[in-house]
OpenMM code with the backbone's topology and positions (N, CA, C; nanometers):
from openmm import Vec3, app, unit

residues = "UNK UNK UNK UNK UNK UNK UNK UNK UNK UNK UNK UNK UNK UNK UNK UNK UNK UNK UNK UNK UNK UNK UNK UNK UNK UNK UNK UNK UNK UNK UNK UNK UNK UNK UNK UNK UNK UNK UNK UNK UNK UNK UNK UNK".split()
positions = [
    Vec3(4.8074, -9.3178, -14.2052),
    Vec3(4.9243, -9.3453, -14.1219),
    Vec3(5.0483, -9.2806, -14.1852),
    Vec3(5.1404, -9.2290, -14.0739),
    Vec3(5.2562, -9.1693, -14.0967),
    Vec3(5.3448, -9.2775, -14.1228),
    Vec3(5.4258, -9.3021, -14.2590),
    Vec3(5.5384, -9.3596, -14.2829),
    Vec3(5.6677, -9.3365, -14.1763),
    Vec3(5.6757, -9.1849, -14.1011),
    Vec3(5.8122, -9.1207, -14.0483),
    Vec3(5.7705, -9.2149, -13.9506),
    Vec3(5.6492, -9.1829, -13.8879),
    Vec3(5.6027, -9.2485, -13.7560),
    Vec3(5.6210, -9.3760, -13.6962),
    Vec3(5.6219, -9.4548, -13.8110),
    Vec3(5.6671, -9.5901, -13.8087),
    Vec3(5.7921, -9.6030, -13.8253),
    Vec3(5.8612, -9.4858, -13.8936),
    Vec3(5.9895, -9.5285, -13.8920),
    Vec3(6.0905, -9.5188, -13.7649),
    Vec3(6.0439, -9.4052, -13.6982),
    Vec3(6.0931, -9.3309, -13.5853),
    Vec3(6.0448, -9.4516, -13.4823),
    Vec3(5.9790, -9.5313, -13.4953),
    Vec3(5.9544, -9.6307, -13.3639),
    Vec3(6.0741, -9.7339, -13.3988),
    Vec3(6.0962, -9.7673, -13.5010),
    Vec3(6.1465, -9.8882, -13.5963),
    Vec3(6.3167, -9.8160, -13.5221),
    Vec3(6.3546, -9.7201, -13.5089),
    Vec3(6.4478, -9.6607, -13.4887),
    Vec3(6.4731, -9.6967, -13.3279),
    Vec3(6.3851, -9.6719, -13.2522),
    Vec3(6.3361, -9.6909, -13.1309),
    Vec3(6.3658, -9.8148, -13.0780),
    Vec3(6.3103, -9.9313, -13.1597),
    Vec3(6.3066, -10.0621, -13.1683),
    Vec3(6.4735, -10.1155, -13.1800),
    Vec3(6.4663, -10.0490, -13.2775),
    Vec3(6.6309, -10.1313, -13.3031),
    Vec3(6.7778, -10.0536, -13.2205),
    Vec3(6.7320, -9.9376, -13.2071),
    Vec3(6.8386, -9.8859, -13.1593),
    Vec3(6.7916, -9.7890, -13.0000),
    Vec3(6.7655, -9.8681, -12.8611),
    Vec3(6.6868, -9.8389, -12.7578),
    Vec3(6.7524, -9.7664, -12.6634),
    Vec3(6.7985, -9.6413, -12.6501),
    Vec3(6.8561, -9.5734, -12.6033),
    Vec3(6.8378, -9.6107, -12.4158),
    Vec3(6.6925, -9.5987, -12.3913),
    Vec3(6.6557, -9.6145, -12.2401),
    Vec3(6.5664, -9.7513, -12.2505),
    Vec3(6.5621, -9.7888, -12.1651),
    Vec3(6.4752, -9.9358, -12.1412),
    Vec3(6.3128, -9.9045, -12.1068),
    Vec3(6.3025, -9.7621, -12.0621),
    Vec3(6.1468, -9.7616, -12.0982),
    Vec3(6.1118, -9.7160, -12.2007),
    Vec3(6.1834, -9.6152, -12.3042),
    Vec3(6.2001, -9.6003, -12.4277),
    Vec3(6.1335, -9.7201, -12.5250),
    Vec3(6.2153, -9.8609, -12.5096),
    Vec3(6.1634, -9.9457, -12.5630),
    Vec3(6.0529, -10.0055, -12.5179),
    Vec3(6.0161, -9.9730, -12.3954),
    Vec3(5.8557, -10.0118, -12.3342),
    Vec3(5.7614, -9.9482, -12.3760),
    Vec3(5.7815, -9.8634, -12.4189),
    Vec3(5.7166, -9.7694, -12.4490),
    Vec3(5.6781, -9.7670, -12.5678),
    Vec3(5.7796, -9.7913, -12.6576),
    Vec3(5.7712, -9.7972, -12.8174),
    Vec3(5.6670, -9.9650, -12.8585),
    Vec3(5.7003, -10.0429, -12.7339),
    Vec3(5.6284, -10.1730, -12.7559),
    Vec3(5.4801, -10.1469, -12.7170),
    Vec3(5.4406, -10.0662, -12.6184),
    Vec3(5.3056, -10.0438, -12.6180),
    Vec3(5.2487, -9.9043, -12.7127),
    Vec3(5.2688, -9.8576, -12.7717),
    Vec3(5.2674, -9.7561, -12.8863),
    Vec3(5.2249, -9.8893, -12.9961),
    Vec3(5.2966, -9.9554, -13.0432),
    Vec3(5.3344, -10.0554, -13.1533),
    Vec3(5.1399, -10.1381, -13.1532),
    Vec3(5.1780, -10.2099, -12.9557),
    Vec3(5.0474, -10.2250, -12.9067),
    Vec3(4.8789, -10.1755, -12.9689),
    Vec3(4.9024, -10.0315, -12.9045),
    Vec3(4.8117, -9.9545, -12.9139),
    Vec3(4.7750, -9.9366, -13.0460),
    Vec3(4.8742, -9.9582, -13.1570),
    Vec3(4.8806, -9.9259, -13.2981),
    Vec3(4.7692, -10.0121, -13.3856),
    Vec3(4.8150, -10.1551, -13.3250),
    Vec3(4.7532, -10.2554, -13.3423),
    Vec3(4.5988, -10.2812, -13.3072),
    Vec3(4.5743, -10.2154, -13.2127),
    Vec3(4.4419, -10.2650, -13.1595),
    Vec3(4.3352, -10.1830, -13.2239),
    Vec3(4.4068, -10.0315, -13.2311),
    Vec3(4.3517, -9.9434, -13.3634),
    Vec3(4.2929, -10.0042, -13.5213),
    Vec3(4.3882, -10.0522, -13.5686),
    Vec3(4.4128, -10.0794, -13.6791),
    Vec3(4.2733, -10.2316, -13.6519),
    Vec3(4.2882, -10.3530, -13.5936),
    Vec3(4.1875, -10.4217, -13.5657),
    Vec3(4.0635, -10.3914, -13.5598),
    Vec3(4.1032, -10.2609, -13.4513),
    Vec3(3.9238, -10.2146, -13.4269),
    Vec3(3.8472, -10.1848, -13.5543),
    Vec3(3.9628, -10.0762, -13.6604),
    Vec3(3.9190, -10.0441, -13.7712),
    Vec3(3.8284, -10.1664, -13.8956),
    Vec3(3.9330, -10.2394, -13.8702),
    Vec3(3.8982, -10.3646, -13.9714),
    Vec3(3.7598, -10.4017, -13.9289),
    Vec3(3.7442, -10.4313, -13.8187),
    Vec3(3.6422, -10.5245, -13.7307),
    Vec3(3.5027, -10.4359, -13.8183),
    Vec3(3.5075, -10.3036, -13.7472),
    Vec3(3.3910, -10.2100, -13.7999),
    Vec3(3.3542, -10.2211, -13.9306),
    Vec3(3.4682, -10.2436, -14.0438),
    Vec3(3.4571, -10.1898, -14.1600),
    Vec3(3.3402, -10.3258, -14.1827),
    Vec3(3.3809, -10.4626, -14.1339),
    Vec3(3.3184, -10.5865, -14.1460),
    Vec3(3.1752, -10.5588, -14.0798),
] * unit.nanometer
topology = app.Topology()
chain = topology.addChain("A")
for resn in residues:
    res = topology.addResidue(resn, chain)
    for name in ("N", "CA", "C"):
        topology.addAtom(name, app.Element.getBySymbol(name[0]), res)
C-alpha cells in the first residue's frame, strides 16, 4: 500500500472540494477495506 494514496484520500476527506468527491473517496476507503479483509480472511 501507497502511504501518498492514503494520504491524498485523507486530503479528500478532510478538505471535500465536490460532494461526490467525498462519495467517492468514502467508497474507495470502502473498497479499501473489503480488500484488505478479503486478504486477511485467505491468509487464515
Amino acid at each position: 500500500m501507497c502511504y501518498g494514496f492514503f494520504g491524498l484520500i485523507f486530503l479528500q476527506l478532510t478538505f471535500p472540494r465536490k460532494p461526490d468527491t467525498l462519495i467517492l473517496s468514502k467508497h474507495i476507503l470502502l473498497t479499501l477495506k473489503r480488500a484488505v479483509y478479503d486478504t486477511k480472511h485467505e491468509e487464515v
